[in-house]
C-alpha positions in Angstrom: 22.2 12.4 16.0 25.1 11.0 14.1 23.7 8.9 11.4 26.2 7.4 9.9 26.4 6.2 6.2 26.6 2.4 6.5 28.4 1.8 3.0 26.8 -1.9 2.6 28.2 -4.3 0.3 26.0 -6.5 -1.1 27.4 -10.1 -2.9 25.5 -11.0 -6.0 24.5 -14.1 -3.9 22.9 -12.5 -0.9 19.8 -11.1 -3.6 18.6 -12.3 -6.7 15.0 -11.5 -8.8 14.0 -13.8 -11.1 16.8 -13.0 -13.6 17.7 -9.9 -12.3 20.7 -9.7 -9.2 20.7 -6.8 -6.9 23.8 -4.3 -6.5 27.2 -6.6 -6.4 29.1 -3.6 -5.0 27.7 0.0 -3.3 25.8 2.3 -5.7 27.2 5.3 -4.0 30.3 5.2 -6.2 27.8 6.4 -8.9 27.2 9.2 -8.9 23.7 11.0 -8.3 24.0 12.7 -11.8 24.6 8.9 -13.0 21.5 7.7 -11.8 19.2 10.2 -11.7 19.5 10.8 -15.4 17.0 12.7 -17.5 18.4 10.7 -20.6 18.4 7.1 -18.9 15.1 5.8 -20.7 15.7 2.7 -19.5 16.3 3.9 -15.7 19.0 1.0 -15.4 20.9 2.9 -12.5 17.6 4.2 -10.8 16.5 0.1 -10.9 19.9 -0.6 -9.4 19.4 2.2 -6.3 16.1 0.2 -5.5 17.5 -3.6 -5.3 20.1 -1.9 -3.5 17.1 -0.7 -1.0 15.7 -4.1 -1.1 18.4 -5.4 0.6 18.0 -3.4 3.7 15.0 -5.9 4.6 15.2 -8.4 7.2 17.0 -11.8 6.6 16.9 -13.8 9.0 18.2 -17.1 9.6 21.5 -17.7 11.1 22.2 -13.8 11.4 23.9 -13.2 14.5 27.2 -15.3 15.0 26.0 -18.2 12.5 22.9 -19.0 15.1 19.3 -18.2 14.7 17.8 -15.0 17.1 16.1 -17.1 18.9 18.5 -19.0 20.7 18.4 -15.6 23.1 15.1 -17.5 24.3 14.6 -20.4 25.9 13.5 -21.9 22.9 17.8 -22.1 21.6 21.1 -22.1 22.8 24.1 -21.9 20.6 26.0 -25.4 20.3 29.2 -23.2 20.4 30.1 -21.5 23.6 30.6 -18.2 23.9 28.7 -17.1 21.0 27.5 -13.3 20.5 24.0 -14.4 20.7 25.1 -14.4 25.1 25.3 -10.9 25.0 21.0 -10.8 23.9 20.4 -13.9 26.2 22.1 -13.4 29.2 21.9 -9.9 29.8 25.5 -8.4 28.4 23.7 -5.9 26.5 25.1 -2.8 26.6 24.8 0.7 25.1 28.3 -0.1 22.8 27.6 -4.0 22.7 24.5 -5.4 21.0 25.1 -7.7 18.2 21.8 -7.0 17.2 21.6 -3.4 16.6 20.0 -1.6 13.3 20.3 1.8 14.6 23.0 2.9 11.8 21.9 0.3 9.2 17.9 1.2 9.4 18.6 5.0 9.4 20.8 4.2 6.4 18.1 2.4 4.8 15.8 5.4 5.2 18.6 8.0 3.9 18.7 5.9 0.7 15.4 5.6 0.3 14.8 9.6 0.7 17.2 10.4 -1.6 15.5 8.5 -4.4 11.9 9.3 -3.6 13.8 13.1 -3.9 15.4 12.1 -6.9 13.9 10.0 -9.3 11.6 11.9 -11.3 14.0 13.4 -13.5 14.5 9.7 -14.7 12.3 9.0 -17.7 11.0 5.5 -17.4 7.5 5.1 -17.1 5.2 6.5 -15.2 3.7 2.8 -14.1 7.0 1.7 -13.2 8.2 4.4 -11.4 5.1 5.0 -8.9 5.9 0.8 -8.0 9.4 1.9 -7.4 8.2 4.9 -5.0 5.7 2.6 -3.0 8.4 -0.1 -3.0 10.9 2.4 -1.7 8.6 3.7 0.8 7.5 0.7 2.4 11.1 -0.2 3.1 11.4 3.0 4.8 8.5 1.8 7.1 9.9 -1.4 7.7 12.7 0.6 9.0 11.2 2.1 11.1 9.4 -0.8 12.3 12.9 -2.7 12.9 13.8 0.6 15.1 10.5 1.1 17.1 10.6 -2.5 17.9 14.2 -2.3 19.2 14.5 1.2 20.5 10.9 3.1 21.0 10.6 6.1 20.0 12.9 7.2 17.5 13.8 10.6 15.3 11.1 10.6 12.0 13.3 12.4 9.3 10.3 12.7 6.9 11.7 13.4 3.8 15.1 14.7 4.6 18.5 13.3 3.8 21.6 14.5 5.1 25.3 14.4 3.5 27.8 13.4 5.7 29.5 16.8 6.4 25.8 18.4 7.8 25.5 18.8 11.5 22.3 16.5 12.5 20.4 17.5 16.4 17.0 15.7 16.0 15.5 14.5 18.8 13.1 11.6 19.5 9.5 11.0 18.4 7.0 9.4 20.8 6.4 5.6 19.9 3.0 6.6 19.0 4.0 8.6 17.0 6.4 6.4 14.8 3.4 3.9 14.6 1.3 6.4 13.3 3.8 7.2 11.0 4.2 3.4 9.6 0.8 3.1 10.0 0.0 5.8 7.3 2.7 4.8 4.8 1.2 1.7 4.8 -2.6 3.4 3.9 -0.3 5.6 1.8 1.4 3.1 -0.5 -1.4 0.5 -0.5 -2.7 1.4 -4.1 0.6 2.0 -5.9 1.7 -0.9 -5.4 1.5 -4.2 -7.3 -1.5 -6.3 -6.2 -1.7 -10.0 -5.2 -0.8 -12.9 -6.0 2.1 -11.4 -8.0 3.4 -12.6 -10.9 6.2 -14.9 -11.5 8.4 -12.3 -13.3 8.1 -9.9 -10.2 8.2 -12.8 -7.5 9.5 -11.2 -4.0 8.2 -7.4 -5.1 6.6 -5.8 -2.5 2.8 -5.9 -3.0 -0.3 -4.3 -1.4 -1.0 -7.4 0.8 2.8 -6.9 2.7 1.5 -3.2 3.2 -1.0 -4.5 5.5 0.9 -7.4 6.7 2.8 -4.2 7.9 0.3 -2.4 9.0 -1.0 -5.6 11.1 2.5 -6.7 13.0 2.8 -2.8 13.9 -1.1 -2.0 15.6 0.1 -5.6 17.0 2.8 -4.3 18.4 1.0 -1.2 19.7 -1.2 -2.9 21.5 0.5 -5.2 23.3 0.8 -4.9 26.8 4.4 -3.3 26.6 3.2 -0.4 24.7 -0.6 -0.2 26.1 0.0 -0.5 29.9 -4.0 0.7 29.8 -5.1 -2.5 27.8 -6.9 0.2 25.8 -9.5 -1.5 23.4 -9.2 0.2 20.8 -6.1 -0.6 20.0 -7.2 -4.0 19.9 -9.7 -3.4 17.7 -7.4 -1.5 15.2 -4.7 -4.5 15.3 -7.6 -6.7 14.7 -9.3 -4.7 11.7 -5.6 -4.7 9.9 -5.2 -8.4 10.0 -8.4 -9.1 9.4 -7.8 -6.5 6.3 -5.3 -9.4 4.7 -7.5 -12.0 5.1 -10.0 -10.4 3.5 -8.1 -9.8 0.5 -8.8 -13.1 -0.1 -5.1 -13.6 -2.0 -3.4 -15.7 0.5 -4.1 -19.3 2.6 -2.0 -21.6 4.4 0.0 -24.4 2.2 -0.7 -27.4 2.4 2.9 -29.1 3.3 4.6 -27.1 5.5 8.2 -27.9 5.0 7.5 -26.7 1.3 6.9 -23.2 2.7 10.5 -22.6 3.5 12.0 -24.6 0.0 10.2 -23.3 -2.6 10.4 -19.9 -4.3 6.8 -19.4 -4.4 3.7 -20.0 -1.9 0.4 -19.6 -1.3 1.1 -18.4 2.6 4.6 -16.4 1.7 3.4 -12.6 1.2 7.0 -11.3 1.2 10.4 -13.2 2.0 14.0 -12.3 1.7 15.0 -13.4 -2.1 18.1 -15.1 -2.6 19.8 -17.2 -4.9 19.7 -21.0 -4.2 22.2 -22.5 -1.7 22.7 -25.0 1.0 24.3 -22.6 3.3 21.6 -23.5 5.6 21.7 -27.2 5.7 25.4 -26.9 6.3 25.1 -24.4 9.2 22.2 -26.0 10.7 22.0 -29.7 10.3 24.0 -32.4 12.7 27.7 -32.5 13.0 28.5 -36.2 12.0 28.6 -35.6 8.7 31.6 -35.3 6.5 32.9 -34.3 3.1 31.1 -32.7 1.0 28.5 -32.5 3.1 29.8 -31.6 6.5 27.7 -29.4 8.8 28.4 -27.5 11.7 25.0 -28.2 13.7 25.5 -24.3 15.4 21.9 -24.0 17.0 20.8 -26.3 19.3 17.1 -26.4 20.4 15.6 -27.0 23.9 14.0 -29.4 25.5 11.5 -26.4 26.5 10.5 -25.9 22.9 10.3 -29.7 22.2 7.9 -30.8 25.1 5.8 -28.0 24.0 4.4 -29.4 21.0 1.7 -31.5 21.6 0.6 -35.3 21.1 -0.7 -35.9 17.2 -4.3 -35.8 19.2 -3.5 -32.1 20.2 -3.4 -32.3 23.8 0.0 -31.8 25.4 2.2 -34.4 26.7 1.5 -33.8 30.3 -2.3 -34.4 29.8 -3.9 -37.1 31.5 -4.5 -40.2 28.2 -2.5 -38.4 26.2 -0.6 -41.0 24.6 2.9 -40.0 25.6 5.4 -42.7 25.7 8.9 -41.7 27.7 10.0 -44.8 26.6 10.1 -43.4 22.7 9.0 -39.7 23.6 9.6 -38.7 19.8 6.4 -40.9 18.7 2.7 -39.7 17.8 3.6 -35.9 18.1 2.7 -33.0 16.4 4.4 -33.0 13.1 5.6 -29.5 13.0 8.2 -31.3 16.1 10.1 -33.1 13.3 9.9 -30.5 10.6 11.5 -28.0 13.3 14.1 -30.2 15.5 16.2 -33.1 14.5 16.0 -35.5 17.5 17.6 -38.6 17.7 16.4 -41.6 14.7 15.1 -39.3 12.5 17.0 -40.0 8.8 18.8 -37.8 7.4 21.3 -37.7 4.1 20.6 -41.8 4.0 21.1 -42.5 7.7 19.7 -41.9 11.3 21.1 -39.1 13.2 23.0 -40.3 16.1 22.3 -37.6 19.1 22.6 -40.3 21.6 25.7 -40.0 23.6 29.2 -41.3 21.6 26.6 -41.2 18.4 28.3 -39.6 15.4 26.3 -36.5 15.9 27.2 -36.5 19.4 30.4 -37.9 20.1 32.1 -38.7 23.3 33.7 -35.5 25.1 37.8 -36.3 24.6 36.5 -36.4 20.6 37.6 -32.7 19.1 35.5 -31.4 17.4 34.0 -27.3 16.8 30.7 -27.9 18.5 28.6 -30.1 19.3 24.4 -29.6 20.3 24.2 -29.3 23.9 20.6 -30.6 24.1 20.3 -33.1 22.6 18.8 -31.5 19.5 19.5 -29.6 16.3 17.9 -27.4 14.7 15.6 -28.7 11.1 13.3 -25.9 9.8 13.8 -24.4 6.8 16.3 -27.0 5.2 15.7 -29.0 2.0 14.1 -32.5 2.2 17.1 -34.5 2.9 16.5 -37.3 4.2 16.9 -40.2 1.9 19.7 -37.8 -0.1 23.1 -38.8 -0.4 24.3 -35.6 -0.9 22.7 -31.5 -0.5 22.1 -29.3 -3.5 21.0 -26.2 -3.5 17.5 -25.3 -2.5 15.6 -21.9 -2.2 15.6 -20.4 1.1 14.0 -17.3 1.3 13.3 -15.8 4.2 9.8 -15.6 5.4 9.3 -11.9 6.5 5.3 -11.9 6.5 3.2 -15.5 6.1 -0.2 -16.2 6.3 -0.2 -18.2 9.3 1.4 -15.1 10.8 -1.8 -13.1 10.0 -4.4 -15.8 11.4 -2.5 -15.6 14.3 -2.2 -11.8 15.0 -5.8 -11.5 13.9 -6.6 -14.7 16.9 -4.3 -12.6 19.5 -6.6 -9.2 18.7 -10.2 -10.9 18.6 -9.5 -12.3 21.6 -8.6 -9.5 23.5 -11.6 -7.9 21.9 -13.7 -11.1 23.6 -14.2 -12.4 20.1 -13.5 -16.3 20.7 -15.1 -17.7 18.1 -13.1 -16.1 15.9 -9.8 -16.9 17.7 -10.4 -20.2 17.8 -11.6 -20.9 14.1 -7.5 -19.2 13.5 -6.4 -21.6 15.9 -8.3 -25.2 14.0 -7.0 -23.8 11.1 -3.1 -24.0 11.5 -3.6 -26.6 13.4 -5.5 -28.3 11.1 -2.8 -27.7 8.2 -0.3 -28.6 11.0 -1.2 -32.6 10.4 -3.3 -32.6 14.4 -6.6 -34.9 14.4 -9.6 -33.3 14.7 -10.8 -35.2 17.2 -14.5 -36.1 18.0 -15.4 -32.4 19.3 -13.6 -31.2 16.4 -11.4 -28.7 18.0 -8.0 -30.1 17.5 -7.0 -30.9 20.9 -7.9 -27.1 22.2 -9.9 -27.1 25.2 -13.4 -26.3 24.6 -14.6 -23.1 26.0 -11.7 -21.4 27.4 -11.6 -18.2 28.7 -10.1 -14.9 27.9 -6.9 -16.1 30.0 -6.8 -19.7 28.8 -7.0 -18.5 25.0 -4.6 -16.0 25.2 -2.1 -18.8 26.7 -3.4 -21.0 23.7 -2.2 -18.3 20.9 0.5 -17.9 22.6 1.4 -21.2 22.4 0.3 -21.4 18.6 2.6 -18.7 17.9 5.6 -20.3 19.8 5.4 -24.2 17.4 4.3 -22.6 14.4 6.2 -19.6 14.1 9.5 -21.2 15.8 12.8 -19.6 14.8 11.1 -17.1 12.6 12.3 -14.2 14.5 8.9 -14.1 16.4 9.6 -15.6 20.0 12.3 -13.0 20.9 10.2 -9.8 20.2 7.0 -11.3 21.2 8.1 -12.2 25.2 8.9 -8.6 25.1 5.8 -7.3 23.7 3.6 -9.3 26.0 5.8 -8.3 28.7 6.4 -11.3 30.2 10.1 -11.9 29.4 11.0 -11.5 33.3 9.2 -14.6 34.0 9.8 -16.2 30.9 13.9 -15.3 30.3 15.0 -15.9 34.0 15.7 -19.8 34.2 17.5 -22.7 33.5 17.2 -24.7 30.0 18.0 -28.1 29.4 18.3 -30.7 27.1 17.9 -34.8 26.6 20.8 -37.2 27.4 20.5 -40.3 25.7 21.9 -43.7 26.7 21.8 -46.4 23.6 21.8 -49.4 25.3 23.1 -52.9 24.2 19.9 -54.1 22.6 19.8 -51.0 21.1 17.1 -49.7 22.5 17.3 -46.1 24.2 17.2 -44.4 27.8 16.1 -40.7 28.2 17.5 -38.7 30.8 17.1 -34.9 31.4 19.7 -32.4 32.4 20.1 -28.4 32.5 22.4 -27.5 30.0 22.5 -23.5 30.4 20.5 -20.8 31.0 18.4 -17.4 30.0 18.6 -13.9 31.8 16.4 -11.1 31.1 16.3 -7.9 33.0 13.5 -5.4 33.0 15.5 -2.5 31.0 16.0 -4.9 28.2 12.9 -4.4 26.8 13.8 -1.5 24.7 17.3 -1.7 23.7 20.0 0.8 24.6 20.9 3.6 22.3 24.2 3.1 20.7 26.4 5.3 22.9 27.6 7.0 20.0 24.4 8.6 18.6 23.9 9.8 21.9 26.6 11.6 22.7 26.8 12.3 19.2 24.0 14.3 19.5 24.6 16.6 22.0 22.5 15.3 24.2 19.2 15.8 22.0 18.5 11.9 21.7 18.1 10.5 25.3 18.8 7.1 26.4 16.3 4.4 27.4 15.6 4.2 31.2 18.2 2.1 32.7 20.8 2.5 30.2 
């Protein structure tokens, strides 16, 4: 296996802690007898090697080609054409093009992270401090490993090893069980070294013992979703339940109250690790609509579908195709679940002092022989995680950390589990709950527009659901069609988008029309290896079927 040393350089505005900035250039041109120095009381360059680490977690956001993962569902599509995301979404994938592989980088995370648990004792900082650097360290070797599992199945477990670039590497792959086990007990492992919940304001963004299980509950998820447990074994149910049941019992965590504040401020009650990063408005300039000029202009590069709007429901719960529902397709924007405008910008909503215009010829759609970049393609752009705009004259910058584990998350993984276990109650008292933050009337049943008594089958379609709104453009949508399995029937279609007509009394017509569309075939749910390691390996790593 040739795995390579991904020399990352990291810019002093991609991380920052509190007062403290993570590397601003790679810490390999130090030395080891630099850090790892048994007259560094301090442990300054040992401190540096782990924000270095830290960085290695996943960021999210607009990652791949300035749009959002999830416009490789038919939840997106890139306003741009030909965009990288294509090669996910319309199945271009190959073994040497996948704009989304973390073979190299996640094997490089895990080097680094080796080589200082190997290393750092020799330094002579504190005891306290150094077994929190060890846990921290280890945990983002089981991310790692969770970010290749995911992606690629089974993959090599180096344990403890680290390899310099001259030394001859022939692993060969472990069994997906056997890299979940692995996770699984890094995470029962690291649990009581590391710093416990709610952390403090000085260590904001530190990896604590509730991410361990968040860790620990996203990975038994994984495990026993259809994709990995063909046998629909119960027990593995049961386990993914018991772990997120686990951080709900800690009793540190619940879901905040506003829910655009989760994504713009620094600190929340439902956040149990995000991405830190300075504030910026990098977002709201990549994300928000295109009719906007100096010095705020944006570029509007994801556009959301009409799929993903129709499926959030009326502000009564019930879905806009149910019988008395309330919905208007005169003004289909009107009495909807609030999450809708806190996730899409859709034509009239205000934004930086006036209403955006997606109509067609509106500023943030203008008229085809007008030149511009992009422009959405649906209708819609995309609005969660950007700064509360909407009366503004101008952006500033805002924190935008990326969400890696949330609460919500939790209630839902622990809702999937119970209810493959035949546990509804407890599924559906996850379910009132984020709906109930969510803004939805209770209604007179108090069930918040879920159906009463539903089945196995119509709950699990419910979660699913759940997960979809809340949990939109998180980086959940993608890998969850894949876990369940269902990304043949799901991925193979056309998506569309509004077209709207202003007309001269300035009211507005909606029309529909298919704007592009979502391919998925049945080898892309493990991702090629990178043709490299393979034949780097001489023929000790094997490639996923079909590849």
């Amino acid at each position: 296996m040739n795995i390579r040393i991904y020399i990352l350089a990291i810019a002093a505005v991609v991380f920052a802690f509190s007062c403290r900035k993570y590397e601003t250039y790679p810490v390999e041109r130090i030395t080891d007898n630099i850090v790892y120095d048994s007259l560094d009381k301090n442990g300054t360059y040992a401190e540096w090697v782990v924000n270095g680490i830290y960085a290695f977690l996943p960021n999210g956001y607009n990652r791949i080609d300035n749009v959002v993962l999830d416009a490789a569902t038919d939840d997106a599509v890139a306003s741009g054409y030909g965009n990288d995301i294509e090669v996910l979404g319309k199945s271009r994938l190959t073994a040497v093009n996948n704009p989304d592989d973390k073979w190299a980088f996640s094997y490089e995370a895990i080097r680094r992270a080796n080589l200082f648990l190997a290393k750092v004792d020799v330094v002579p900082r504190d005891e306290t401090t150094k077994a929190y650097w060890k846990a921290e360290v280890r945990f983002i070797r089981a991310m790692s490993y969770f970010e290749l599992v995911r992606r690629y199945g089974g993959v090599p477990l180096l344990g403890s090893r680290y390899f310099s670039l001259e030394e001859p590497i022939r692993l060969t792959r472990n069994t997906f069980d056997e890299v979940v086990a692995y996770i699984v007990q890094e995470c029962d492992a690291i649990f009581p070294s590391l710093r416990s919940d709610p952390i403090d304001n000085t260590n904001l963004g530190r990896i604590t013992q509730a991410a361990a299980l968040a860790l620990k509950s996203r990975v038994l998820l994984l495990a026993a979703s259809p994709l990995n447990n063909p046998a629909d074994d119960r027990a593995r149910w049961l386990a993914a339940a018991t772990a997120a049941r686990d951080v709900i019992s800690l009793g540190k965590y619940s879901l905040a109250a506003n829910f655009n504040g989760i994504f713009t401020n620094r600190k929340s009650p439902e956040v149990i690790l995000a991405y830190q990063a300075v504030q910026h408005s990098n977002l709201e300039r990549q994300n928000a609509p295109i009719g906007y000029v100096e010095p705020n202009v944006s570029q509007g590069y994801v556009s959301p579908t009409q799929q993903l709007v129709d499926a959030f429901p009326m502000l009564n719960g019930s879905a806009i195709t149910d019988a008395g529902a309330g919905y208007d397709p005169a003004n289909p924007y009107a009495n909807r679940d609030p999450r809708l405008s806190a996730t899409v910008f859709y034509n009239g909503m205000m934004w930086l002092g006036r209403a955006v215009e997606t109509f067609e010829g509106g500023l943030d759609n203008p008229a085809a022989e007008v030149r511009v970049s992009r422009r959405t393609r649906t209708g819609y752009y995309l609005r969660k995680f950007l700064g509360n705009f909407g009366t503004a004259s101008d952006y500033s910058n805002q924190d935008h950390n990326f969400p890696i584990f949330r609460y919500a998350e939790i209630l839902l993984n622990y809702a999937e589990a119970a209810n493959e276990t035949d546990d509804r109650d407890a599924a559906y008292t996850q379910l009132m709950s984020i709906r109930r933050r969510a803004g939805l009337e209770e209604g007179a049943d108090g069930l918040y527009g879920l159906k009463a008594n539903m089945n196995k089958m119509e709950m699990r379609e419910a979660i699913r659901l759940e997960r979809r709104l809340e949990l939109a453009f998180e980086e959940h949508r993608y890998w969850d069609l894949r876990r369940w399995k269902v990304a043949e029937q799901m991925l193979n279609k056309q998506v569309s988008g509004v077209r709207i007509t202003r007309n001269a009394d300035g009211t507005f017509t909606y029309g529909y029309q298919q704007v592009d569309y979502v391919s998925f075939a049945a080898k892309q749910y493990l991702y090629p290896i990178p043709y490299q390691e393979v034949t780097a390996s001489g023929g000790m790593i094997k490639q996923n079927t079909g590849w």
